[in-house]
N, C-alpha and C positions, 0 to 999 in steps of 0.2 A: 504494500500500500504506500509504502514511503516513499518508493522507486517513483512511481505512477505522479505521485505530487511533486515530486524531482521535475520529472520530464514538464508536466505543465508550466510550472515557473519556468523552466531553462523556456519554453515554446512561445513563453509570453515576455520574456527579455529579450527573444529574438524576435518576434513579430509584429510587438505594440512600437517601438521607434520606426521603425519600415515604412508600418501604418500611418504613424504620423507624420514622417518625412512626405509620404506619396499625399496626405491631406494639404499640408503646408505647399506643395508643389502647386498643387491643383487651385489651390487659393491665390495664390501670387501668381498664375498664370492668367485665372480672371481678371486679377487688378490690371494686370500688361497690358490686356485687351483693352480693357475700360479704360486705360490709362491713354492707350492707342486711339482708340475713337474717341475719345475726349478735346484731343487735338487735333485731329484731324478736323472735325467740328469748328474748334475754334479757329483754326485755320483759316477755313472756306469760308466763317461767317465774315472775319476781318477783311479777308483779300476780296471778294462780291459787294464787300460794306464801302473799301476802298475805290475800286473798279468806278463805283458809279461816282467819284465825284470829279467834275469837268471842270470846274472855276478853280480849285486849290492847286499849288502849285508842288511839286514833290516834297517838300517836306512837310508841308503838312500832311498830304497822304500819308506818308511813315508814320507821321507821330497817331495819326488816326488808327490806322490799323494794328500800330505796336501798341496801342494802348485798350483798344477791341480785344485784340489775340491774347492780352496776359489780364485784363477783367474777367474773359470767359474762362482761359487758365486755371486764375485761381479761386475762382467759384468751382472746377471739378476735375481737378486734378487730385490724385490719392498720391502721397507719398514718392513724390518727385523729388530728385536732388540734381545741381548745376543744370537746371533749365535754363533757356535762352531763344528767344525770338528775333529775327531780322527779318529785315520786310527792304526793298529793292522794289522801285518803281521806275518803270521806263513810259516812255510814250505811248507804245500799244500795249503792257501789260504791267501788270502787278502781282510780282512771288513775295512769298513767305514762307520761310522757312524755321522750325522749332527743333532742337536741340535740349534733349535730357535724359537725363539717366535715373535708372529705380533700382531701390537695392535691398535685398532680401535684407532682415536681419540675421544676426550670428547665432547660430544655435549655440546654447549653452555648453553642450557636450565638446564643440570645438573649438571654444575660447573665441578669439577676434577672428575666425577665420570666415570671410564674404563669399559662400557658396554659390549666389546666386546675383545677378548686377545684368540689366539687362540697358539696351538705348532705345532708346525712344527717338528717330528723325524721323521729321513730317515737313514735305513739302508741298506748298498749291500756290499752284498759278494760274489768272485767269486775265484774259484781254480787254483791255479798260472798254470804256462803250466808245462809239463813234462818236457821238459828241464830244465825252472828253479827247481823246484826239487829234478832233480837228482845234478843239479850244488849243491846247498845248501845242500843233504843229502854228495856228496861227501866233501864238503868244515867241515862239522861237523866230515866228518869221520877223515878228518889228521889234522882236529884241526886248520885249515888258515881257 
C-alpha cells in the first residue's frame, strides 16, 4: 500500500508543473494574440484617422496619429514592455509602425531566468484621400 502512495506523489511531482507550464503557455499565448490585435487596431484607426486630413501639414498628421495610436494603446494593451510608435507621412500615404515587446514572467522554480519574450511589430499603411493630395501637391507647388 505504501508503494502504490509512492508512485502517486512521484506521478503528481511529475505531472502537476507540466500541467501548469502547458496552462501558463496557453494563457500568454492569448495575451500575444490580444496583445496583437490590439495594435493592429490601433494602428489602422490612427493611420485612416490621419489619411483623411487634407489642410494639416505633416507634422501635424504625426502628432495626430502618434497621439491616436498610443490613446488606443494604452486603453488595451496587456503587459507591454519598450513599446514605441512612429508614424511617416508622405504625400500619397500615411505608415505607422509599433514596436514592442511582452515578457512572460520568471517562474519561480528558475530564478530570473525569461523563458518566454515574445515582439510584437505592427505595421499599416494606407493612401491619404485625393483631396488631401492634391491640397499638399498644390501647397509644395507655391511653396506655403
Amino acid at each position: 500500500m505504501k508503494r502504490i502512495k509512492a508512485m502517486m506523489t512521484i506521478e503528481a511531482v511529475v505531472i502537476l508543473p507540466v500541467t501548469l507550464m502547458i496552462s501558463m503557455l496557453i494563457i500568454w499565448s492569448g495575451l500575444l494574440l490580444y496583445n496583437r490585435t490590439a495594435a493592429d487596431y490601433a494602428l489602422s484607426v490612427a493611420v485612416i484617422q490621419a489619411a483623411r486630413q487634407a489642410e494639416a501639414d505633416n507634422e501635424e498628421i504625426v502628432k495626430l496619429a502618434k497621439d491616436k495610436a498610443v490613446e488606443l494603446l494604452n486603453s488595451r494593451m496587456v503587459i507591454m514592455e519598450d513599446a514605441a510608435v512612429d508614424v511617416k507621412v508622405d504625400i500619397d500615404s500615411v505608415e505607422a509602425v509599433y514596436n514592442g515587446r511582452m515578457r512572460a514572467p520568471a517562474f519561480p522554480t528558475f530564478g530570473d531566468v525569461k523563458l518566454f519574450e515574445w515582439k510584437i511589430d505592427v505595421t499599416r499603411k494606407t493612401p491619404r484621400l485625393k483631396e488631401a493630395m492634391t491640397v499638399r501637391a498644390m501647397k509644395k507647388l507655391t511653396g506655403g
